[in-house]
C-alpha positions in Angstrom: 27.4 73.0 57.6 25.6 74.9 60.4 27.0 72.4 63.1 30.7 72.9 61.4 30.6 76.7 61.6 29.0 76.2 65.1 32.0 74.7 66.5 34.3 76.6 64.5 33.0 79.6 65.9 33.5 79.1 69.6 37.4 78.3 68.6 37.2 81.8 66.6 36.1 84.2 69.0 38.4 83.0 71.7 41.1 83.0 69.2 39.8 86.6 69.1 39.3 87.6 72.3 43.0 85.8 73.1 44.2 88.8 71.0 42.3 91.4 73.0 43.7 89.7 75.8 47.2 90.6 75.3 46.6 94.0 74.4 44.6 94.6 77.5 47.7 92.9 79.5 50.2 95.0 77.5 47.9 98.2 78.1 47.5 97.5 81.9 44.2 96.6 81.5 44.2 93.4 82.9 46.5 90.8 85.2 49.0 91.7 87.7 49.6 95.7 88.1 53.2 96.3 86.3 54.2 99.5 86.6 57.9 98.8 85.5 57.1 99.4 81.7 58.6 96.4 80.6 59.0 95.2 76.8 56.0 95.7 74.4 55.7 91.9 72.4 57.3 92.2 69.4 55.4 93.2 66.2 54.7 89.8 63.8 55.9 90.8 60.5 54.9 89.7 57.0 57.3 89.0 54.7 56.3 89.2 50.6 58.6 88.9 47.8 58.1 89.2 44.1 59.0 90.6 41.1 58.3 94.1 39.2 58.7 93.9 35.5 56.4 95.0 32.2 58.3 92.5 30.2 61.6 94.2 31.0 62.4 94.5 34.0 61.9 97.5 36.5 64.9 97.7 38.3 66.4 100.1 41.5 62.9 101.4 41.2 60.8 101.8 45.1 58.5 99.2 46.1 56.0 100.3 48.7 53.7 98.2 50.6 51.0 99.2 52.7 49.0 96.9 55.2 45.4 97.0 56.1 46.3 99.3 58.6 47.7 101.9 56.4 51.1 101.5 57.4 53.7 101.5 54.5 57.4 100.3 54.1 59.0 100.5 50.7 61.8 98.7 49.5 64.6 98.9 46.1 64.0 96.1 43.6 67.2 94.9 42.1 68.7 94.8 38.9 66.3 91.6 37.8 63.5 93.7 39.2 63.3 91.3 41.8 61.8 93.1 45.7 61.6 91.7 48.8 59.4 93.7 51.7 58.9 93.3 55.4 55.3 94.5 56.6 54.1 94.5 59.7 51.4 92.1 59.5 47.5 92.9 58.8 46.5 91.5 55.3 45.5 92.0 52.8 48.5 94.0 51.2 48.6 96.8 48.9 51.6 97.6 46.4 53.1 99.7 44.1 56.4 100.7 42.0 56.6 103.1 39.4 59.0 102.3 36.5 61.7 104.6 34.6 59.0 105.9 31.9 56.9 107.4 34.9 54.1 104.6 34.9 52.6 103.1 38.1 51.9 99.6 38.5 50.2 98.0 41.5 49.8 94.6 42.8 48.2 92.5 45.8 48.9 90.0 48.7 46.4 88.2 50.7 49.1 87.1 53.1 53.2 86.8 52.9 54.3 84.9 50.3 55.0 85.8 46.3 53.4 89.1 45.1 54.5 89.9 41.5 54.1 93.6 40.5 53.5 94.1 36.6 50.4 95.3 34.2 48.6 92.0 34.8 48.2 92.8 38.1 47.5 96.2 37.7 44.4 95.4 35.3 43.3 92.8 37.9 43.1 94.8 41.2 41.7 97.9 38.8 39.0 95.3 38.0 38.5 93.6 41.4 38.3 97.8 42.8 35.7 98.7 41.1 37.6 100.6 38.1 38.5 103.6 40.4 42.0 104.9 40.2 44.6 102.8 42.4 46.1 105.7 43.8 43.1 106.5 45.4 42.3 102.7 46.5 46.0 102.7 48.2 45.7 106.3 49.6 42.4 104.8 51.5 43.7 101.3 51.5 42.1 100.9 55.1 38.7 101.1 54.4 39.2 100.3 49.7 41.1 96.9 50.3 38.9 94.4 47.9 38.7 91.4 49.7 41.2 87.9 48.4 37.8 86.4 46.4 37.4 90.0 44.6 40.7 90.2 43.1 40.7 86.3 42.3 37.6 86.9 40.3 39.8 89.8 38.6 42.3 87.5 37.8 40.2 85.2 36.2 38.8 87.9 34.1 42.4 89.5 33.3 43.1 85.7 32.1 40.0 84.9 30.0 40.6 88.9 28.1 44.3 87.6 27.6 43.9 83.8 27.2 44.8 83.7 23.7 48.2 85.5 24.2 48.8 83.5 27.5 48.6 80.2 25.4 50.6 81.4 23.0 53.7 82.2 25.4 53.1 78.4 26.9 51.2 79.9 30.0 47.7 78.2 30.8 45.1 80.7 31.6 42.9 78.6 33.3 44.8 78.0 36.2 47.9 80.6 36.2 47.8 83.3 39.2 49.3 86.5 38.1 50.2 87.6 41.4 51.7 84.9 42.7 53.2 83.0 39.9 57.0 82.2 39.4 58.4 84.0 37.1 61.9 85.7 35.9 61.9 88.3 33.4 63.4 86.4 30.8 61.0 86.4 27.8 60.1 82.9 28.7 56.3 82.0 30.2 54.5 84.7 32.1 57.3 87.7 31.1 56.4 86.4 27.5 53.1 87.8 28.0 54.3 90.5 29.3 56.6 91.3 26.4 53.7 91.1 24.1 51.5 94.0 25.2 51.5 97.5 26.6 49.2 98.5 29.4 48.0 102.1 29.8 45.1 103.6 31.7 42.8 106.9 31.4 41.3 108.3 34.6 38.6 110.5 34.7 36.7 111.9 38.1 36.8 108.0 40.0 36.8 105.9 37.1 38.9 104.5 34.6 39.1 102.6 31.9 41.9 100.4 30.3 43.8 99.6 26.9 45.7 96.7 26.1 47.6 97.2 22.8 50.5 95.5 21.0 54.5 96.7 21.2 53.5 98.6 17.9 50.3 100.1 18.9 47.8 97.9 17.6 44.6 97.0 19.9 45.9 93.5 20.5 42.8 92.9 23.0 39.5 94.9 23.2 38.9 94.8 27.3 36.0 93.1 28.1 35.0 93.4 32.4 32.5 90.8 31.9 33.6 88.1 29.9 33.0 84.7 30.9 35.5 83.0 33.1 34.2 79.5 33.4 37.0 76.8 33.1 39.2 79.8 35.1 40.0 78.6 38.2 42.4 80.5 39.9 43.6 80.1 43.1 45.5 81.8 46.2 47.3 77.8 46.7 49.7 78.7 43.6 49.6 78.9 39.9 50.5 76.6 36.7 54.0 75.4 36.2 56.6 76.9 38.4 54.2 76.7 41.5 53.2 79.8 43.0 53.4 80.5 46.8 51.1 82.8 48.2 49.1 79.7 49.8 50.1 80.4 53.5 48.3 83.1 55.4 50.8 85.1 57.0 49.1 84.9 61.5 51.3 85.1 64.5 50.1 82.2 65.9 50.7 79.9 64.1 50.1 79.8 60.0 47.4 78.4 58.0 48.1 75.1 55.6 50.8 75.8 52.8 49.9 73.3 50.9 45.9 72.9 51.8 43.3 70.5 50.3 42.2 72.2 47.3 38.2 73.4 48.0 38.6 73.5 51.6 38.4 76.7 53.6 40.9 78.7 56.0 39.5 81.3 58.3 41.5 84.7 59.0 40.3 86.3 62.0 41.0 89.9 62.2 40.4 91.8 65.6 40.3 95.5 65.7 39.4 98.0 68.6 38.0 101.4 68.6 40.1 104.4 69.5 43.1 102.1 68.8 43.2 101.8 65.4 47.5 101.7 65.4 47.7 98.9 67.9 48.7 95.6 66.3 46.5 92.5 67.3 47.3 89.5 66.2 45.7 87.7 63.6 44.6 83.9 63.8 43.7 81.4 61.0 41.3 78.2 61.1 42.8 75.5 58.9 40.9 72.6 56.6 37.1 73.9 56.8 34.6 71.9 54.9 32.7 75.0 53.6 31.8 78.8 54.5 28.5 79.7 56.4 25.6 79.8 53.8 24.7 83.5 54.8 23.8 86.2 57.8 21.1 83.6 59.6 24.0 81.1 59.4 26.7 83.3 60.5 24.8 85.1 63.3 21.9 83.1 64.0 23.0 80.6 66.2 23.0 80.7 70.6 26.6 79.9 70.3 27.7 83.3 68.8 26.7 84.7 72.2 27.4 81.0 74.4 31.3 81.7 73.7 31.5 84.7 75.5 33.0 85.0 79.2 31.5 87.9 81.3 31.6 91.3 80.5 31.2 90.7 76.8 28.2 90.9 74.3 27.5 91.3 71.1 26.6 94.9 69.7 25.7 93.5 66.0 26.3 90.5 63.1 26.8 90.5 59.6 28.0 88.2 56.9 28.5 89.5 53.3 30.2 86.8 51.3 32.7 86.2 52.1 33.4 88.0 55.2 31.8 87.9 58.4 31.7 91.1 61.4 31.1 90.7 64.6 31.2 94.2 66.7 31.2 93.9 70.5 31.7 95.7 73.8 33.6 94.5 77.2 32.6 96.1 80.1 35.0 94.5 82.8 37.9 95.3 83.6 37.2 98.4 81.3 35.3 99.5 78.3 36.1 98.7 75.3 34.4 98.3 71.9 36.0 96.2 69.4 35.1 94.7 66.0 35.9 90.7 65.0 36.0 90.1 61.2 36.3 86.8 59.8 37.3 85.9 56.0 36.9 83.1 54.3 39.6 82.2 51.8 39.2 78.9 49.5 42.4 77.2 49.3 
């Protein structure tokens, strides 16, 4: 594995430093001296579509949508409940519509593709951040974004609480994604389930807590955060029947796998730079890797993390926390600049 990530590596940080590249060119930082203006590249959008619905649907409601940059565009679902939003890109994504009875529901997206917005996915991205109000999460979506892993874990917990209500609509809980699952809302699979509980939530301070009850009131399920979820294997590659989407990670060059090898790996590389924290940088993607690294001696321990660099670059520090990697580090030539490479791993 050492030798895979190694290799992969080297690709990665000039994949990152390619991105730095054009925004030094497009900042005058770099290449031939252009004092004519000329056209900023265009900004690589991300393009998610889904649908809002609590068994009915929520229609001419706002969708907004906020990037990892804290930049937000909204959009009007339709009659169906059906919303389609152009981002401009820097995963993962944040989301939110508030229906006609004055509740908010939220939803996530790892990359462009389908991001359903409903109470399921409201109870998973509650669980996957930590139980603190979403408001807040979005508000500081920036630096509160729970990684793609986190809220697939919170999936699989939202589906073992509900499993018995899932089978009974003809939707398989082991394998179903809530967010990205194909679905009308139609009292038929997934807007079944839907139509078969009420969602509500009590905040108090930076924490708060859920209740799941029947159309009539009843407790239908008793919320339990750590119920086992083996046999739950959820996945960003699609759902049960109906597919799923989701599976391609949104980069401007280029896009990882749609349809990847189930248990193999994509990388999203993720470059920011200090004091420029509004300037778009491209992201890249690794397709088809074997594994992730093992841990920090893995991920930072190796001569090749400082054998990529060209001149005038070096690393400040290294960290891997499963199942993200950081590299920050500093070019000197032909200016100063600090900047910060994060790498996420993303099981397919």
């Amino acid at each position: 594995m050492l030798k895979i990530w190694n290799s992969t590596r080297r690709l990665a940080l000039a994949s990152g430093l390619a991105g730095l590249t054009v925004l030094l060119a497009a900042c005058g930082g770099g290449g031939d001296d252009d004092t004519t203006g000329g056209t900023p590249p265009p900004v690589a959008k991300a393009e998610i579509t889904g649908v809002a619905a609590v068994g009915a649907a929520i229609p001419n409601a706002t969708v907004t949508g906020i990037n990892v940059r804290g930049e937000t565009v909204t959009a009007t679902t339709g009659a169906d409940g059906s919303f389609s939003l152009s981002l401009n890109e820097g995963a993962p994504y944040g989301l939110k519509v508030t229906d006609a009875a004055g509740a908010t529901w939220y939803s996530y997206a790892q990359a462009a593709g389908r991001a359903n917005l409903t109470p399921l996915t409201t109870l998973a991205l509650s669980q996957a951040a930590g139980n603190r109000p979403l408001a807040d999460v979005l508000t500081a979506w920036a630096s509160s974004a729970p990684t793609p892993e986190q809220v697939l874990a919170a999936a699989a917990t939202v589906n073992a609480n509900l499993a018995d209500v899932m089978r009974g609509a003809g939707v398989d809980p082991a394998a179903t994604n809530i967010f990205t699952q194909t679905f009308s809302a139609n009292s038929q699979g997934l807007d079944a389930v839907l139509d078969a509980m009420r969602v509500s939530f009590s905040c108090s301070g930076n924490s708060c807590t859920q209740a799941i009850t029947s159309p009539g009131g009843g407790v239908l399920v008793t919320w339990n955060a750590n119920i086992s979820t083996i046999g739950f294997t959820v996945s960003w590659s699609g759902g049960a029947t109906g597919g799923g989407g989701g599976g391609q990670i949104d980069v401007s060059l280029g896009a990882c796998a749609p349809n990847p090898t189930p248990g193999t790996y994509s990388m999203i590389v993720q470059t920011t730079v200090a004091g420029l924290a509004g300037v778009p940088i491209p992201e890249v993607c690794i397709n088809g890797l074997p594994g992730k690294p093992s841990g920090q001696s893995d991920f930072c321990g190796s001569s090749d993390v400082n054998g990529a660099l060209p001149p005038g670059v070096s690393i400040v520090s290294c960290s891997f926390v499963d199942p993200v990697g950081t590299i920050s580090a500093r070019i000197t030539s032909p200016i100063t600049l600090d900047y910060t490479i994060k790498y996420t791993f993303v099981q397919r």
